[in-house]
Backbone as a printed PyTorch tensor [residue, N CA C, xyz], in Angstrom:
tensor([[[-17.5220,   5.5840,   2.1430],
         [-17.5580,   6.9540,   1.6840],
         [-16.1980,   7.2800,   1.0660]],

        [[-16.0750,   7.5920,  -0.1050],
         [-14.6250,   8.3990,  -0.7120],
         [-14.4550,   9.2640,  -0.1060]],

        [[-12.7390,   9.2220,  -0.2740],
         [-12.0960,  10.1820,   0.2610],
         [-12.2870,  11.3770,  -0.3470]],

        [[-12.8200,  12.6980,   0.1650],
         [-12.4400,  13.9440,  -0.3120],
         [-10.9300,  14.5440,  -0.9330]],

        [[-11.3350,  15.0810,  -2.4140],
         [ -9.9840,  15.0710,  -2.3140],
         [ -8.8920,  16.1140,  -1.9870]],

        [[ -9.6100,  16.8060,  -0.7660],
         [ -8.2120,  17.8520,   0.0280],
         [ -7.9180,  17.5330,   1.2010]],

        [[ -8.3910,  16.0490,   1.3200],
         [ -7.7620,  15.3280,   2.4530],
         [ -7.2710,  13.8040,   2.6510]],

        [[ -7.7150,  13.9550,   0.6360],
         [ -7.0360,  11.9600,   0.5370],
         [ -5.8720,  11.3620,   1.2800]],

        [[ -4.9510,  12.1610,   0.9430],
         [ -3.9270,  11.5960,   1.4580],
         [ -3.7420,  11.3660,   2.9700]],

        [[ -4.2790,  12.5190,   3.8570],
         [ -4.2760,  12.5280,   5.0860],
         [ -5.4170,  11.1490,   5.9400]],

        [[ -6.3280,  10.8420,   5.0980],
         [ -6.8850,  10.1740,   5.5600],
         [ -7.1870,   9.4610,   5.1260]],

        [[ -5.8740,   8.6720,   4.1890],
         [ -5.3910,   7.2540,   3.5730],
         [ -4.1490,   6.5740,   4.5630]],

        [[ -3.5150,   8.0380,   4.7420],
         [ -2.0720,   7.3010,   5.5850],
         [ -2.3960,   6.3370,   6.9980]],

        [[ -3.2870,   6.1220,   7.4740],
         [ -3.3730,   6.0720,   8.6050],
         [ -3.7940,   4.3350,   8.3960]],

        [[ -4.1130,   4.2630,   7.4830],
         [ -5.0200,   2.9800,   7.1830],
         [ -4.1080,   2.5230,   6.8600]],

        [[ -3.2460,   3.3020,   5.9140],
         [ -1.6430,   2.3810,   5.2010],
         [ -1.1900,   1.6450,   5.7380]],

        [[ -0.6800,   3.0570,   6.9340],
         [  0.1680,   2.2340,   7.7620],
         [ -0.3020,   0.7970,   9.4450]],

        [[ -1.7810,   1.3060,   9.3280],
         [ -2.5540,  -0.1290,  10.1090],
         [ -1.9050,  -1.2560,   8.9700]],

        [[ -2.2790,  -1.5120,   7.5590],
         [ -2.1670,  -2.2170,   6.8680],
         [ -0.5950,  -2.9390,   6.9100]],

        [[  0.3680,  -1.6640,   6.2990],
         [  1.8660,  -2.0870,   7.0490],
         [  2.2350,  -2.9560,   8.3940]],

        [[  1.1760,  -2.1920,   9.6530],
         [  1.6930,  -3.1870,  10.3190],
         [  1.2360,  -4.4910,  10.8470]],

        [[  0.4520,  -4.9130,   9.2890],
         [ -0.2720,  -6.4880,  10.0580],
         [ -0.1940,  -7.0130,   8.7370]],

        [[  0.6340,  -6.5270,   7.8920],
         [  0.6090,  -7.2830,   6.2320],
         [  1.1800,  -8.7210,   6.7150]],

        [[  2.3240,  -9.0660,   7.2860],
         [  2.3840, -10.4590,   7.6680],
         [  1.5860, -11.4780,   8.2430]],

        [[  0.1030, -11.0080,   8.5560],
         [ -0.2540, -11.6560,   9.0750],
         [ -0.5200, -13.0080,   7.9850]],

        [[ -0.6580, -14.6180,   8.5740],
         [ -0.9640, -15.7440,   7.5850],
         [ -1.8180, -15.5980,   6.8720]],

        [[ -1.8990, -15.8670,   5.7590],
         [ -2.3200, -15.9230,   4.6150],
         [ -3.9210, -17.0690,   5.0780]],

        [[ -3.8530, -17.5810,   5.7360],
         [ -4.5420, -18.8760,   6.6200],
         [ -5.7680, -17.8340,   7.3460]],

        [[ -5.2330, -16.8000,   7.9100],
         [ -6.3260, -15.7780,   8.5690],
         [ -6.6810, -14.7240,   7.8070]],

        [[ -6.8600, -14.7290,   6.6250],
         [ -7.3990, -13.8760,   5.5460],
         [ -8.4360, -14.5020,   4.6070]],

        [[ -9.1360, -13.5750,   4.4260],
         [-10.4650, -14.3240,   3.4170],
         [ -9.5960, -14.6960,   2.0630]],

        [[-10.5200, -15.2250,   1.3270],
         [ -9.8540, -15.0060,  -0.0900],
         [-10.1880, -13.2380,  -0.7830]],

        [[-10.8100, -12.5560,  -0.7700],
         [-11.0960, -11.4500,  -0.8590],
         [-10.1600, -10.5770,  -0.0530]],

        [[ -9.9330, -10.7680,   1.3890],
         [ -8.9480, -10.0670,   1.4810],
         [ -7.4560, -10.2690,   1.1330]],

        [[ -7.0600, -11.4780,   1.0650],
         [ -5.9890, -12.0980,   0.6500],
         [ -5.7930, -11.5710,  -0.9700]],

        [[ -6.5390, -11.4260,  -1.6970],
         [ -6.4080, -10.7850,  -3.3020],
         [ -6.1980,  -9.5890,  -2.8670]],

        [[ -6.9230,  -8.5720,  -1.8890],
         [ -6.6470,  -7.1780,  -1.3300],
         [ -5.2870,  -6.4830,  -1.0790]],

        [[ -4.9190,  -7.3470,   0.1960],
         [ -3.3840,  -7.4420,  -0.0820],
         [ -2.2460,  -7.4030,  -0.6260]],

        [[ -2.5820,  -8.2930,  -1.6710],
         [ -1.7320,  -8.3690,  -2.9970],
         [ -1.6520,  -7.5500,  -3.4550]],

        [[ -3.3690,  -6.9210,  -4.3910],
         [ -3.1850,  -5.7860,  -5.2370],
         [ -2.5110,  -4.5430,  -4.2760]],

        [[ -2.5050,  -4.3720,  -2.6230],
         [ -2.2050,  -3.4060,  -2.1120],
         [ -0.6900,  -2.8800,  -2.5350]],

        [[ -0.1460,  -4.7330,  -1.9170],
         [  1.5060,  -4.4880,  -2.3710],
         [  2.4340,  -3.8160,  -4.0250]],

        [[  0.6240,  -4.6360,  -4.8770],
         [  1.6950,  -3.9790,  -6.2510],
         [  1.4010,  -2.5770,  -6.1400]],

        [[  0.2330,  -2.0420,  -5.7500],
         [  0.0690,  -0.7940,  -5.3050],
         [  1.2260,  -0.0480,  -5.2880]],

        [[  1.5930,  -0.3250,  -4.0250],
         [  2.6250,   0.3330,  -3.1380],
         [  3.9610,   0.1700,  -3.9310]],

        [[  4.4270,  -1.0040,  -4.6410],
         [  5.4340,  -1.2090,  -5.5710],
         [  5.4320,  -0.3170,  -6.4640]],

        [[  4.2420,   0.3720,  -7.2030],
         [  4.2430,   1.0360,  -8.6630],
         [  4.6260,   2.3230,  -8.2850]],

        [[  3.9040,   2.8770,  -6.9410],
         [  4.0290,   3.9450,  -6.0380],
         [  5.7460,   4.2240,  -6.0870]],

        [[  6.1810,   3.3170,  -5.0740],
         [  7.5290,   3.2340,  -4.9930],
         [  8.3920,   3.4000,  -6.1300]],

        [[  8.3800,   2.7710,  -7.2340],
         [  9.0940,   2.6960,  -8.4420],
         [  8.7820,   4.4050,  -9.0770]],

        [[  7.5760,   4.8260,  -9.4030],
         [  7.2730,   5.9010,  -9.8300],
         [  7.3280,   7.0600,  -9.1190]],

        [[  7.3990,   7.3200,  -7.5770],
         [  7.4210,   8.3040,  -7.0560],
         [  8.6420,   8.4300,  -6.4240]],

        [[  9.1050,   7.3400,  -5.7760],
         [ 10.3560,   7.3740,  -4.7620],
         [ 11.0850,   8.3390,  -4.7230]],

        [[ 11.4190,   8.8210,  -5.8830],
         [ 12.4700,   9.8390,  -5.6010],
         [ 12.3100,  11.5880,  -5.2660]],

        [[ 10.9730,  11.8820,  -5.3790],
         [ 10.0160,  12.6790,  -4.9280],
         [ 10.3770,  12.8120,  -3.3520]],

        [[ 11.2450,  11.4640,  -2.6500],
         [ 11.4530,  11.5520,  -1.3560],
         [ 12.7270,  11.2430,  -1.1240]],

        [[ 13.8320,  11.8780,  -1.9330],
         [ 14.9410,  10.9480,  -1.8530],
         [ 15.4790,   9.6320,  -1.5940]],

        [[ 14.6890,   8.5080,  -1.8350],
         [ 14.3700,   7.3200,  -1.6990],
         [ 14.1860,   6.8870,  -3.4000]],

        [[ 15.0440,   6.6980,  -4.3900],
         [ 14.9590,   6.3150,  -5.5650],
         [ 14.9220,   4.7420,  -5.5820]],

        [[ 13.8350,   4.2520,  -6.0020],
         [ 13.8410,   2.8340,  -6.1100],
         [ 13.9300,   2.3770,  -7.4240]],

        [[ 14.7240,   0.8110,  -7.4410],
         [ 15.1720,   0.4000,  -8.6050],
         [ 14.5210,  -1.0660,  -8.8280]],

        [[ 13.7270,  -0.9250,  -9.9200],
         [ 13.5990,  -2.4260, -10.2580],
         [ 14.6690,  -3.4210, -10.3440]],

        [[ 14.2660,  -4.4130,  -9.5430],
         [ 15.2800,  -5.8430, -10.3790],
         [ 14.3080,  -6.5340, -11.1210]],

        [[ 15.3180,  -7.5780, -11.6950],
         [ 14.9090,  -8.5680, -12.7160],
         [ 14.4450,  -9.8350, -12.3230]]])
């Protein structure tokens, strides 16, 4: 079911951060489907970071 959206955010964070805290898990205990999941999550969270960061005083800087 999609998220409604006057509560996306509230009831995205929660999953985020489950996700945050088991992203290390081996690559060995992930499907290939979820293992591509992952990935796209991180550039996700990278584009997020780069484009919003500073919205939180947290300015992030690409390297090369």
């Amino acid at each position: 079911m999609p998220n409604m959206s006057y509560c996306r955010f509230q009831n995205t964070v929660g999953d985020l951060e489950d996700c945050y805290d088991h992203i290390d898990l081996n690559e060995n205990d992930l499907s290939p489907d979820e293992t591509n999941a992952r990935e796209r999550l991180i550039e996700i969270c990278v584009d997020i970071a780069l484009e919003y960061g500073d919205q939180i005083d947290r300015e992030v800087i690409e390297s090369d």
